[in-house]
MISEGU-7759 format. One record per residue (C-alpha): residue number from 0; residue in one letter; chain; x, y, z. Coordinates in pm, whole numbers, plus 50000, padded with zeros to 5 digits. Each point is the difference from the previous one (the first is absolute). Last residue first. Example, Ala and Ser with C-alpha at 12.3 -4.5 7.8 and 13.67 -1.06 7.14 Angstrom:
% MISEGU-7759
<atom><n>1</n><res>S</res><chain>A</chain><X>51367</X><Y>49894</Y><Z>50714</Z></atom>
<atom><n>0</n><res>A</res><chain>A</chain><X>49863</X><Y>49656</Y><Z>50066</Z></atom>
//
This chain:
% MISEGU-7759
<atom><n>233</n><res>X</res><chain>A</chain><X>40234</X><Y>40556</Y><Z>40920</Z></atom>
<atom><n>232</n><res>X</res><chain>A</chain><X>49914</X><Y>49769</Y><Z>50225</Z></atom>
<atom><n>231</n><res>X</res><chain>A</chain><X>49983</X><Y>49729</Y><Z>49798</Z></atom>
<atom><n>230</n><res>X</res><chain>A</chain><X>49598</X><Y>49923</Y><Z>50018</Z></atom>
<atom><n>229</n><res>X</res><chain>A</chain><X>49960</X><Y>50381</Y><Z>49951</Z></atom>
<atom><n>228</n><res>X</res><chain>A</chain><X>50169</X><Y>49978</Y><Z>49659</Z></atom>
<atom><n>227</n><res>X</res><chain>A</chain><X>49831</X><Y>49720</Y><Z>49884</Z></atom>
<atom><n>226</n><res>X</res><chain>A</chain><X>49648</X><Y>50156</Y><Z>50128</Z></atom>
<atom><n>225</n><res>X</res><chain>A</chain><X>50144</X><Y>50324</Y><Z>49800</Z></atom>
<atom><n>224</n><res>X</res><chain>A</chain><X>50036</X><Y>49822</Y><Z>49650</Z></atom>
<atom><n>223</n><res>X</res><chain>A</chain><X>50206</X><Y>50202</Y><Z>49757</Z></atom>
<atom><n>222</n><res>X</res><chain>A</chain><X>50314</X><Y>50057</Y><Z>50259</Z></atom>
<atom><n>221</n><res>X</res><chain>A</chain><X>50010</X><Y>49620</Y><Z>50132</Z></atom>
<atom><n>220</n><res>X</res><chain>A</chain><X>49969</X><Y>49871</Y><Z>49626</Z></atom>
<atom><n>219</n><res>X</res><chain>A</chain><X>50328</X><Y>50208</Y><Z>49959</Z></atom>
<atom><n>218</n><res>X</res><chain>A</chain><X>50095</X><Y>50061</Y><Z>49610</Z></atom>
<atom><n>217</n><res>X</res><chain>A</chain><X>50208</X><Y>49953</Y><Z>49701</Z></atom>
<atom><n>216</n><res>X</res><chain>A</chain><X>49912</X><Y>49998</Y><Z>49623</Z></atom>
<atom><n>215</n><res>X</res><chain>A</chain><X>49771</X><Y>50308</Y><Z>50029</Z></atom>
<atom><n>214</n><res>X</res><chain>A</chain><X>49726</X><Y>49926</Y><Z>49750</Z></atom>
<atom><n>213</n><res>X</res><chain>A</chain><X>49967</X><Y>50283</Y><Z>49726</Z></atom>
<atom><n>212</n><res>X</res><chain>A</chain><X>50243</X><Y>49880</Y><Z>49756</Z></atom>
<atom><n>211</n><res>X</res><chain>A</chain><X>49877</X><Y>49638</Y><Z>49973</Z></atom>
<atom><n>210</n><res>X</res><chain>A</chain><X>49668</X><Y>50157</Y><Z>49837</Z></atom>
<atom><n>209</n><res>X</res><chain>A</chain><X>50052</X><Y>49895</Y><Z>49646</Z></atom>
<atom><n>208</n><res>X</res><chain>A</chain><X>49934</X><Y>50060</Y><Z>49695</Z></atom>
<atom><n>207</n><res>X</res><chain>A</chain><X>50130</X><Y>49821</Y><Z>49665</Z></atom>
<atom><n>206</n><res>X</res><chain>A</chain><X>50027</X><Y>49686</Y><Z>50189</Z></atom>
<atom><n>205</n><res>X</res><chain>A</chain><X>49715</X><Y>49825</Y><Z>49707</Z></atom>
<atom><n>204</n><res>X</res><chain>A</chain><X>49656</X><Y>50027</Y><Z>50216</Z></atom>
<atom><n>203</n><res>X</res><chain>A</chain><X>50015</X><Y>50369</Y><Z>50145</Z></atom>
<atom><n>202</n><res>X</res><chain>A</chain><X>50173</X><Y>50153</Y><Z>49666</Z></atom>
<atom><n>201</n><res>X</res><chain>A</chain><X>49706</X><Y>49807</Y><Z>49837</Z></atom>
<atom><n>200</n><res>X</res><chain>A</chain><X>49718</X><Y>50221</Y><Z>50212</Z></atom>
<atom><n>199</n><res>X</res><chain>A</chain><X>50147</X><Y>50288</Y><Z>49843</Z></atom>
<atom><n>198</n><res>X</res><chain>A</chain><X>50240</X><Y>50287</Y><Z>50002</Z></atom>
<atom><n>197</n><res>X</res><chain>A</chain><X>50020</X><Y>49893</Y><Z>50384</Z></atom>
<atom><n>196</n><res>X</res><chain>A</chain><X>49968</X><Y>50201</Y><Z>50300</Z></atom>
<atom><n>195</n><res>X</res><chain>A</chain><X>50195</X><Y>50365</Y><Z>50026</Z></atom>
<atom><n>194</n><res>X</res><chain>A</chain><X>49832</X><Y>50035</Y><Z>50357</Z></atom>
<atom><n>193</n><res>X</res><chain>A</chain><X>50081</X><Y>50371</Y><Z>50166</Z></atom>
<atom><n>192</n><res>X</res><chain>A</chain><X>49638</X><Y>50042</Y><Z>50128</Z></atom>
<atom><n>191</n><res>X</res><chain>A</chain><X>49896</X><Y>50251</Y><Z>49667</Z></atom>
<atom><n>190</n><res>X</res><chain>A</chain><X>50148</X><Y>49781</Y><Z>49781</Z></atom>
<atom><n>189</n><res>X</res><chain>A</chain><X>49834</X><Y>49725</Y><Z>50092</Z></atom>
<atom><n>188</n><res>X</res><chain>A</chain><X>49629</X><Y>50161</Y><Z>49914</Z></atom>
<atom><n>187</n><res>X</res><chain>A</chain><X>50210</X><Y>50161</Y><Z>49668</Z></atom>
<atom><n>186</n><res>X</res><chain>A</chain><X>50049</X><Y>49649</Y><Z>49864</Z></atom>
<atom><n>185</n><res>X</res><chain>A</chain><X>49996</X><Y>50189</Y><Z>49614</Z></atom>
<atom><n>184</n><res>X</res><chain>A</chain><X>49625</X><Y>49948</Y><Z>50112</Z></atom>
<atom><n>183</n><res>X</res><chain>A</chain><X>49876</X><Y>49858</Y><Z>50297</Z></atom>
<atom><n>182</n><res>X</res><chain>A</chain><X>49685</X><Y>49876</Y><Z>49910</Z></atom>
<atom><n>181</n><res>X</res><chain>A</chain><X>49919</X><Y>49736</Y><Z>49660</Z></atom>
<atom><n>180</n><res>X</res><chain>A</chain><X>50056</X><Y>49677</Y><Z>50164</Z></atom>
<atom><n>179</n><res>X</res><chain>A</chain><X>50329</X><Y>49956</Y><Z>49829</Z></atom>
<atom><n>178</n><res>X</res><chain>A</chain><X>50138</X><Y>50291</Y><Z>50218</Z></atom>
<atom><n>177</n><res>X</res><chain>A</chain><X>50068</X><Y>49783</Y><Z>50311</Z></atom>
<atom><n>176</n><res>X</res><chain>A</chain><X>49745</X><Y>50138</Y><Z>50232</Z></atom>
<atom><n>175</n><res>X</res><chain>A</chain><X>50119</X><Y>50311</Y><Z>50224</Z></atom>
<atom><n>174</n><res>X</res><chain>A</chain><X>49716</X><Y>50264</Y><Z>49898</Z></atom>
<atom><n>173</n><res>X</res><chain>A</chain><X>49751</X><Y>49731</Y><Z>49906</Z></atom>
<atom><n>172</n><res>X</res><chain>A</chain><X>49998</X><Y>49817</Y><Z>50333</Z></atom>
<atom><n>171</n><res>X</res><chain>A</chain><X>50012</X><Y>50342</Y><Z>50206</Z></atom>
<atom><n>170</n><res>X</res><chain>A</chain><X>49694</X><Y>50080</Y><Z>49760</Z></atom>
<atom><n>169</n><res>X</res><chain>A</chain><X>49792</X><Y>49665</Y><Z>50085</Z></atom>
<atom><n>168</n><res>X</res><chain>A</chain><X>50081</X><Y>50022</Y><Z>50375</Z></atom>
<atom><n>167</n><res>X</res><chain>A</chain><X>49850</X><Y>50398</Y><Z>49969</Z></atom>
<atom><n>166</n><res>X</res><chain>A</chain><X>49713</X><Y>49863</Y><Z>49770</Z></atom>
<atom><n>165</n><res>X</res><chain>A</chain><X>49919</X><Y>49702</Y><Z>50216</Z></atom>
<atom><n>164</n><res>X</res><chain>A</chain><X>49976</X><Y>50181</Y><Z>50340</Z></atom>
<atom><n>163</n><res>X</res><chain>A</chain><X>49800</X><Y>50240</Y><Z>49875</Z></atom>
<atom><n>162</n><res>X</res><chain>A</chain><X>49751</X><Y>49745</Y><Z>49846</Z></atom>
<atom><n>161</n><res>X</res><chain>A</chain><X>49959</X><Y>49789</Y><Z>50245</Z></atom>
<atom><n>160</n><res>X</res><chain>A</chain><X>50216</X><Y>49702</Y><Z>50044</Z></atom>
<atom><n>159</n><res>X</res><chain>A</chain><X>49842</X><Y>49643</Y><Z>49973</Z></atom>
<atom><n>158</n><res>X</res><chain>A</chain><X>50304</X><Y>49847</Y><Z>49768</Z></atom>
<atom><n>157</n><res>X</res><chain>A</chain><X>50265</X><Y>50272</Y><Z>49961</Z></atom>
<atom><n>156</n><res>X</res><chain>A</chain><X>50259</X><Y>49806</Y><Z>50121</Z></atom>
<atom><n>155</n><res>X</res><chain>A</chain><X>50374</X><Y>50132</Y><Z>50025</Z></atom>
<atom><n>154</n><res>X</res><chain>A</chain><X>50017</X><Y>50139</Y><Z>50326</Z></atom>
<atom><n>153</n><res>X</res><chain>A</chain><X>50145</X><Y>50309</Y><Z>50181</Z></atom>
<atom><n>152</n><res>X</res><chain>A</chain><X>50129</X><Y>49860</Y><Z>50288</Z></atom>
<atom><n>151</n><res>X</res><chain>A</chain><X>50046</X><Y>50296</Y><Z>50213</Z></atom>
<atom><n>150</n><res>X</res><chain>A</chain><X>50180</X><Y>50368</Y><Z>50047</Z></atom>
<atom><n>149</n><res>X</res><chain>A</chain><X>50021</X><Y>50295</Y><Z>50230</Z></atom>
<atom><n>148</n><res>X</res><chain>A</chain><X>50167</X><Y>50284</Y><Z>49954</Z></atom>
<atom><n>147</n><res>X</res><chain>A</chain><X>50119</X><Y>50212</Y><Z>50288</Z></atom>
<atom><n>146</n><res>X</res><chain>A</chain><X>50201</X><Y>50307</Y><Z>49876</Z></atom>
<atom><n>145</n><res>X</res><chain>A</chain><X>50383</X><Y>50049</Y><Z>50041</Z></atom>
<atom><n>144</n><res>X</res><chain>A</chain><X>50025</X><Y>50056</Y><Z>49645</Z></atom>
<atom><n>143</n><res>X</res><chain>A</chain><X>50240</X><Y>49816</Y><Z>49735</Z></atom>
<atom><n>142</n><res>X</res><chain>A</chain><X>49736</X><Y>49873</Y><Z>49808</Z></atom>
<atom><n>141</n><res>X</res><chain>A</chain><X>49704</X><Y>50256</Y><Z>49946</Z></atom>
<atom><n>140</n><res>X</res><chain>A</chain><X>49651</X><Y>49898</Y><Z>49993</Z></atom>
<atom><n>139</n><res>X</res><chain>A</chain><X>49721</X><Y>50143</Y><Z>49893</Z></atom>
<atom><n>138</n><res>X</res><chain>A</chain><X>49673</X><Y>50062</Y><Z>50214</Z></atom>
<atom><n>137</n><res>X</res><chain>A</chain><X>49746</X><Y>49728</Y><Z>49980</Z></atom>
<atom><n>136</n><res>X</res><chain>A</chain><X>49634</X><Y>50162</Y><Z>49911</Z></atom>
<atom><n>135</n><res>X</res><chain>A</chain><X>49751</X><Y>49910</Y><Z>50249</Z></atom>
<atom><n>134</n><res>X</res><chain>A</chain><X>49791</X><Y>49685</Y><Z>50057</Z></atom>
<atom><n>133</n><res>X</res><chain>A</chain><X>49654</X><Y>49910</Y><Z>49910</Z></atom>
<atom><n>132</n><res>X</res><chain>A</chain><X>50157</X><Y>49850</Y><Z>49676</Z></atom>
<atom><n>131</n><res>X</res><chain>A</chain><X>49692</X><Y>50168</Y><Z>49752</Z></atom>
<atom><n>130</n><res>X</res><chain>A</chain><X>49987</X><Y>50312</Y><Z>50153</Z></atom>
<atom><n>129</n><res>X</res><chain>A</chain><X>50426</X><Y>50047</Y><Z>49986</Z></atom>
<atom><n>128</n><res>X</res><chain>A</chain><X>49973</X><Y>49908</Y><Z>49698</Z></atom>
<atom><n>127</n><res>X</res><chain>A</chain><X>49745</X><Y>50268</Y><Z>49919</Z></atom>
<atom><n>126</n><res>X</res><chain>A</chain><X>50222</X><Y>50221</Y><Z>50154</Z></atom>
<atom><n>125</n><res>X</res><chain>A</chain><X>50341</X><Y>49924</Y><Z>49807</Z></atom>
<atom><n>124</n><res>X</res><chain>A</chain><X>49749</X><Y>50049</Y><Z>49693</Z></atom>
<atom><n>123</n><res>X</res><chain>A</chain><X>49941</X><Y>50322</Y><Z>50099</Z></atom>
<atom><n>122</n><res>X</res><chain>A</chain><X>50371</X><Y>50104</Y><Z>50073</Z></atom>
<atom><n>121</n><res>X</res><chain>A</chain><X>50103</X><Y>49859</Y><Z>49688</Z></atom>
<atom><n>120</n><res>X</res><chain>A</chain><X>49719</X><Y>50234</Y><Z>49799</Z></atom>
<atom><n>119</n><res>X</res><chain>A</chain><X>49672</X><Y>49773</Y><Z>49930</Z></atom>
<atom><n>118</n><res>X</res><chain>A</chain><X>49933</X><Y>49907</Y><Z>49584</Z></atom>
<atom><n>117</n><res>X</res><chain>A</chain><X>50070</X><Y>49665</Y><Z>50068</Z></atom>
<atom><n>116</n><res>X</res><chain>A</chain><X>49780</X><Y>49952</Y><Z>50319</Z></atom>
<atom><n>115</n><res>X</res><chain>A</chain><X>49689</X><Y>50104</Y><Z>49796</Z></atom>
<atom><n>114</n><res>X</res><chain>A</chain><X>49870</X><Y>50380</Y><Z>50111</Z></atom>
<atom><n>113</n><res>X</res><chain>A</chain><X>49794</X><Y>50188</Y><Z>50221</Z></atom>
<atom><n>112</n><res>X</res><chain>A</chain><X>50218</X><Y>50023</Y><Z>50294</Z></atom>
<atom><n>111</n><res>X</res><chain>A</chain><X>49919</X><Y>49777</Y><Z>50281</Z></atom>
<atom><n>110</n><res>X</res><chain>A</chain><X>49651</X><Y>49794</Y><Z>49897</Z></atom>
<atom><n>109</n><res>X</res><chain>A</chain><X>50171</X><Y>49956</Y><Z>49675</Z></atom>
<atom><n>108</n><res>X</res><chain>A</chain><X>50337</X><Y>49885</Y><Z>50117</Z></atom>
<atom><n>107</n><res>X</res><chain>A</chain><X>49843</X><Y>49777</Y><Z>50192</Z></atom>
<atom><n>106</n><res>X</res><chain>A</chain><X>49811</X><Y>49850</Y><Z>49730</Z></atom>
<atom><n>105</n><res>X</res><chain>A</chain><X>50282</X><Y>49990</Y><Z>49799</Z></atom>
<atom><n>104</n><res>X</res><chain>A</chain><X>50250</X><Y>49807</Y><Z>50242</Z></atom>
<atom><n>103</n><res>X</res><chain>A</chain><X>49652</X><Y>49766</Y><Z>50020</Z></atom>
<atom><n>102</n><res>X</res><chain>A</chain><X>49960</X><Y>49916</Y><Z>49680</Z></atom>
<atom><n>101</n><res>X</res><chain>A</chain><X>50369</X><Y>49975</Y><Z>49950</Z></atom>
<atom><n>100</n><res>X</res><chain>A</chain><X>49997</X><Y>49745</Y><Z>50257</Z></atom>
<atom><n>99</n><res>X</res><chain>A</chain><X>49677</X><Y>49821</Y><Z>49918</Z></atom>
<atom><n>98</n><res>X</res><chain>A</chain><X>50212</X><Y>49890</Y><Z>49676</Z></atom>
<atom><n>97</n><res>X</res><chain>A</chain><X>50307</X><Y>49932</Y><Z>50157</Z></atom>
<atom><n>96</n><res>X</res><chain>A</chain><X>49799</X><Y>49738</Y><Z>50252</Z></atom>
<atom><n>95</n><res>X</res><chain>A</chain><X>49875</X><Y>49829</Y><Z>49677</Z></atom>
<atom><n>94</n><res>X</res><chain>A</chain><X>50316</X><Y>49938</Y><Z>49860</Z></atom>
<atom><n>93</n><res>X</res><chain>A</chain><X>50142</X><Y>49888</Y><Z>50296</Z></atom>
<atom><n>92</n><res>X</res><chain>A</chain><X>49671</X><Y>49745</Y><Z>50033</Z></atom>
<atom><n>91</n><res>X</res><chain>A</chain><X>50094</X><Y>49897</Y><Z>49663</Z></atom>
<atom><n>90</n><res>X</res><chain>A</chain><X>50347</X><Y>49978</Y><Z>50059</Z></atom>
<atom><n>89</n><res>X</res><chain>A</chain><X>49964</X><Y>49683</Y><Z>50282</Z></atom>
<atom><n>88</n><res>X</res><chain>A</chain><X>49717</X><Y>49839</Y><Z>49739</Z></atom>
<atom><n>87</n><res>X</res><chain>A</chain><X>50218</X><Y>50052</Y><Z>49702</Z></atom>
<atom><n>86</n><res>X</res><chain>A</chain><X>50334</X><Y>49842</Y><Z>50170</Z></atom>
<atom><n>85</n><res>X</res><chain>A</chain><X>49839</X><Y>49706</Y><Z>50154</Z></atom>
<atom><n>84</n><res>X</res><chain>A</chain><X>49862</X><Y>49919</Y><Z>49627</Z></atom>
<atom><n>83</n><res>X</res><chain>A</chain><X>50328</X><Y>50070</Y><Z>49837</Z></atom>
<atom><n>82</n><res>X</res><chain>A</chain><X>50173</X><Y>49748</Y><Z>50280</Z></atom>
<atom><n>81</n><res>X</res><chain>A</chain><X>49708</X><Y>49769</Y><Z>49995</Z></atom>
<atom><n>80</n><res>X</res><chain>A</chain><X>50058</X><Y>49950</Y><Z>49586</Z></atom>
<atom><n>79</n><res>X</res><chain>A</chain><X>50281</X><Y>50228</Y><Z>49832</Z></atom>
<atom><n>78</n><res>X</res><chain>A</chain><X>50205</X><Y>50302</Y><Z>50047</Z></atom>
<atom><n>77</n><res>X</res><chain>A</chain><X>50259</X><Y>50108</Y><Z>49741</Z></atom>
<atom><n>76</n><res>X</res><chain>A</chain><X>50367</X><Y>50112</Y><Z>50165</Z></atom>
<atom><n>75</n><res>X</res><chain>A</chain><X>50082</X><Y>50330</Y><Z>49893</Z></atom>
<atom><n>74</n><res>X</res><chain>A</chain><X>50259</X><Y>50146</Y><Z>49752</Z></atom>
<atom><n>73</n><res>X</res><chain>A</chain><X>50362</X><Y>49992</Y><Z>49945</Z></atom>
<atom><n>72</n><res>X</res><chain>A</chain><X>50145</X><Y>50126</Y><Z>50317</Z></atom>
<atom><n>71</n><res>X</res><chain>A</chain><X>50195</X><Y>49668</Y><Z>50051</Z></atom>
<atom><n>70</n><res>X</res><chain>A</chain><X>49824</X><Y>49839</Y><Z>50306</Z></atom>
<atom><n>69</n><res>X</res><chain>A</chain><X>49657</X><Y>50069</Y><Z>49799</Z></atom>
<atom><n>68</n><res>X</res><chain>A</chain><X>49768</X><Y>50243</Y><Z>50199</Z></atom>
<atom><n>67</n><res>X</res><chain>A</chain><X>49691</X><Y>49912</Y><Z>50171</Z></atom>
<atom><n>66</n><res>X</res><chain>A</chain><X>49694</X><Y>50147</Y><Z>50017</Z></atom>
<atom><n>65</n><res>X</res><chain>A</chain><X>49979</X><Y>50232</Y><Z>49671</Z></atom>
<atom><n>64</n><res>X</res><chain>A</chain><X>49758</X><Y>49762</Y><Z>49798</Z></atom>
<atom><n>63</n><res>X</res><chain>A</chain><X>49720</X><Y>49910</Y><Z>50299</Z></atom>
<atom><n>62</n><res>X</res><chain>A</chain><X>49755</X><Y>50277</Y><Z>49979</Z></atom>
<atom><n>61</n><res>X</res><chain>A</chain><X>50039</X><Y>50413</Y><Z>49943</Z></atom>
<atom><n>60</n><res>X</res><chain>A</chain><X>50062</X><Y>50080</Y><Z>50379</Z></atom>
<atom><n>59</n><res>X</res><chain>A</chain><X>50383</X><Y>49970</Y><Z>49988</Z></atom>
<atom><n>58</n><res>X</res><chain>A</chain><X>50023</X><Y>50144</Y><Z>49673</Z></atom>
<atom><n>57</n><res>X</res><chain>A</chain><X>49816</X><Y>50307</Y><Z>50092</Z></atom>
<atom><n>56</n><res>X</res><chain>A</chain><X>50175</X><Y>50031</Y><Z>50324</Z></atom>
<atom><n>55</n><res>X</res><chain>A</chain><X>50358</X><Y>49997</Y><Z>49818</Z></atom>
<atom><n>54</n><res>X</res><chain>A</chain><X>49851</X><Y>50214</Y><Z>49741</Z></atom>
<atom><n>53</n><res>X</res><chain>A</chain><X>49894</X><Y>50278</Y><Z>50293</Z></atom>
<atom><n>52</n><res>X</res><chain>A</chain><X>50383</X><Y>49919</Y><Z>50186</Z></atom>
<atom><n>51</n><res>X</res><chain>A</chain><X>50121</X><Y>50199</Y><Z>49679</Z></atom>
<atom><n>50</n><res>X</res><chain>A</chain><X>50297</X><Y>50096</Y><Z>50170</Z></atom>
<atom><n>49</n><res>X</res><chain>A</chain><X>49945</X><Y>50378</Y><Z>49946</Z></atom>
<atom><n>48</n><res>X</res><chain>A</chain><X>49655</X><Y>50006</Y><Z>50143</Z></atom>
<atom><n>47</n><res>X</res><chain>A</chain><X>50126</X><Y>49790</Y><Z>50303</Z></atom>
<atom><n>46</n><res>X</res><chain>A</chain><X>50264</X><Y>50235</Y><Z>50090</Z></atom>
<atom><n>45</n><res>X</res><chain>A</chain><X>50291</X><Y>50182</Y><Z>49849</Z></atom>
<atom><n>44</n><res>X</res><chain>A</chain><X>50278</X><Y>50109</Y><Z>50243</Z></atom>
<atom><n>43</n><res>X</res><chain>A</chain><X>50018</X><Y>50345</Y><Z>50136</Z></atom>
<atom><n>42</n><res>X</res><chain>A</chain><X>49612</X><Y>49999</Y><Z>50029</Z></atom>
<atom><n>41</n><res>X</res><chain>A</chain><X>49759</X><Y>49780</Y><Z>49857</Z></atom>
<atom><n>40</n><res>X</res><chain>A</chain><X>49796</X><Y>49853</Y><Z>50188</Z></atom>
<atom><n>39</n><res>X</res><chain>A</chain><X>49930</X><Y>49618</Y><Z>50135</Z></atom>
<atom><n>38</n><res>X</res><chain>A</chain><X>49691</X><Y>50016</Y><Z>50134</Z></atom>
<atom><n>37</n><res>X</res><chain>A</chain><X>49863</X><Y>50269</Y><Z>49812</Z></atom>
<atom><n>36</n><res>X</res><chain>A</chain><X>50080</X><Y>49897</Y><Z>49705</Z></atom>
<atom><n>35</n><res>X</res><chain>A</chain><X>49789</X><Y>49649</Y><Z>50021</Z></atom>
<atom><n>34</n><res>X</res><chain>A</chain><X>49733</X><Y>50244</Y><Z>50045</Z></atom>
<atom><n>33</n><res>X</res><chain>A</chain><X>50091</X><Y>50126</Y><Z>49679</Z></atom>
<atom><n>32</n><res>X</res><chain>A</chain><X>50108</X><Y>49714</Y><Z>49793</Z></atom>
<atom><n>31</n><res>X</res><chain>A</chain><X>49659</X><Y>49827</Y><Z>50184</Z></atom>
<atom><n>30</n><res>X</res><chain>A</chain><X>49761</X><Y>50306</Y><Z>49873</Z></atom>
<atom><n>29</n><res>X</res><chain>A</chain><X>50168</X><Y>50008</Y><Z>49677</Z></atom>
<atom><n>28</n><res>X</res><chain>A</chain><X>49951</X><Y>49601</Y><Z>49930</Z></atom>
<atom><n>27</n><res>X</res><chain>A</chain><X>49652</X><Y>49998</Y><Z>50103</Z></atom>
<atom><n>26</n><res>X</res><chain>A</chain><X>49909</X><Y>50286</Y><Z>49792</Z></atom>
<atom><n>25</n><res>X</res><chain>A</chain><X>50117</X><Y>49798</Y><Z>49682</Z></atom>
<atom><n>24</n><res>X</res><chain>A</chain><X>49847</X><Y>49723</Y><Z>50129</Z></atom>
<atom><n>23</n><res>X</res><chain>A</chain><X>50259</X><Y>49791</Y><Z>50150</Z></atom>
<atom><n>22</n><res>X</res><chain>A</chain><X>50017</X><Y>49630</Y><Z>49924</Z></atom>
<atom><n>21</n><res>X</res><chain>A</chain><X>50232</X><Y>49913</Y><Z>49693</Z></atom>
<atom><n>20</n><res>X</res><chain>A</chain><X>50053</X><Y>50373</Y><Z>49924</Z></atom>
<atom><n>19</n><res>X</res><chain>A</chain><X>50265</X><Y>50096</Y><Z>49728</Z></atom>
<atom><n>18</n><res>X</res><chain>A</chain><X>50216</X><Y>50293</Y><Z>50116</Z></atom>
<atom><n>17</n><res>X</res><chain>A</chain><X>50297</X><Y>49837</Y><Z>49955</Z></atom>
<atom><n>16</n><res>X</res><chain>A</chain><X>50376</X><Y>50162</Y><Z>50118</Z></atom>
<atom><n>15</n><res>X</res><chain>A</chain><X>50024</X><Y>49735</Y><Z>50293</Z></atom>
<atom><n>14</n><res>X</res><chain>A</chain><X>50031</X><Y>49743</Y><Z>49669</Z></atom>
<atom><n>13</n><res>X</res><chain>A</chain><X>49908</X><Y>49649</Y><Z>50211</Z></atom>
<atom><n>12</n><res>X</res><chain>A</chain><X>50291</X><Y>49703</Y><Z>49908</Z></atom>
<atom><n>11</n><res>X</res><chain>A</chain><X>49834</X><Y>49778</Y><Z>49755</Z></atom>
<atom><n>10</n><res>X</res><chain>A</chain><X>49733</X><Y>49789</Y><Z>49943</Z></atom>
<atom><n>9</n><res>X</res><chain>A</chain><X>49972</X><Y>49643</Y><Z>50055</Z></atom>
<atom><n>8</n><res>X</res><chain>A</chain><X>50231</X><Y>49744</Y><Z>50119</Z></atom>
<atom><n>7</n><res>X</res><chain>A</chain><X>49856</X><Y>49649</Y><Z>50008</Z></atom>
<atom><n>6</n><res>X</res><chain>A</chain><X>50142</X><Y>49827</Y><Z>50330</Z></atom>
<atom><n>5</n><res>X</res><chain>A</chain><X>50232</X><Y>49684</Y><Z>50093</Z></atom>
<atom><n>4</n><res>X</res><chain>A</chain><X>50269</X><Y>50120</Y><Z>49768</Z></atom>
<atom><n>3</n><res>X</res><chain>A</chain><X>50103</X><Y>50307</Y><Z>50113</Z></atom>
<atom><n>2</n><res>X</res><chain>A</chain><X>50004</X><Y>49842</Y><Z>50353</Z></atom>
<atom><n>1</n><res>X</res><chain>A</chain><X>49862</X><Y>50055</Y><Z>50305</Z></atom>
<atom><n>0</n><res>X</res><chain>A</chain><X>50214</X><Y>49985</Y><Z>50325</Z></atom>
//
């Protein structure tokens, strides 16, 4: 573990109310809040517009000052030498792959309806997504339904993704981040899959939070494992 005292803290925790742009364009940041709306929407609960997922992305893709959070919540860790330097050239080509991606959500856009991606209806911009991934739309979900849904490894990485792939892992990361990196707002991303998660990253650190409640204290190896269970006879 990292301490306090081993790092320079810099900064503070990210306001998810700014509108100040550290890498978006103006029109870079509303086409991204808005494609970044379609792929988590708003419906019953609020979605990627409301969580502010768009400063969350802006931070991330702004350089090497919003990496890595201080243990207490306080601010962010300060990079320096090879790490900084490993950090800019890995970002740079993010940054860079951002930037052909709104060139190319509007070009699309263009060629199918006339207009820039931000200024598309829902069902429009759904569309051009749909273009751009080379795969359909995904139909909701409902918990609680006897329907078939499949699911996978989703990945933290974003290293050599393509653009598509990038935004959606980059908006499921700002949508149920810890709030000090500028997305999920008011913690509205957790509160929308039953998670009350900490006040702040120091509840996690000094005992204030915990997660002992959610284990289940006893338990049959031979019932979570099936090769155990099949070994046994069971």
């Amino acid at each position: 573990m990292t301490l306090k005292s081993d790092w320079e803290i810099v900064g503070a925790p990210i306001d998810p109310d700014s509108d100040e742009r550290l890498f978006f364009t103006d029109h870079g940041w509303e086409t991204i809040e808005a494609a970044a709306a379609r792929i988590i929407p708003t419906d019953h609960d609020p979605g990627a517009r409301e969580a502010r997922v768009i400063v969350f992305l802006d931070r991330y893709l702004s350089g090497t000052d919003y990496v890595f959070a201080a243990a207490d919540g306080s601010g962010f860790l300060k990079l320096t030498g090879k790490f900084a330097d490993a950090w800019r050239a890995r970002i740079a080509d993010m940054q860079q792959t951002y930037r052909d991606g709104i060139l190319e959500l509007d070009a699309i856009a263009e060629r199918e309806f006339g207009k820039h991606f931000k200024a598309l209806a829902e069902s429009e911009q759904d569309s051009v997504l749909e273009i751009l991934s080379g795969a359909p739309k995904p139909k909701p979900v409902t918990l609680g339904t006897t329907e078939s849904v499949g699911t996978f490894l989703q990945g933290c990485f974003d290293e050599g993704l393509s653009f598509f792939d990038a935004l959606c892992l980059h908006v499921r990361q700002g949508f149920y981040c810890d709030p000090v990196y500028g997305g999920n707002k008011d913690r509205m991303g957790w509160r929308t899959i039953g998670f009350p998660g900490p006040k702040s990253l120091k509840d996690t650190m000094d005992g204030t939070y915990s997660t002992t409640g959610y284990f289940v204290p006893e338990y049959d190896w031979h019932e979570l494992v099936p090769q155990l269970k099949m070994r046994s006879g069971g």
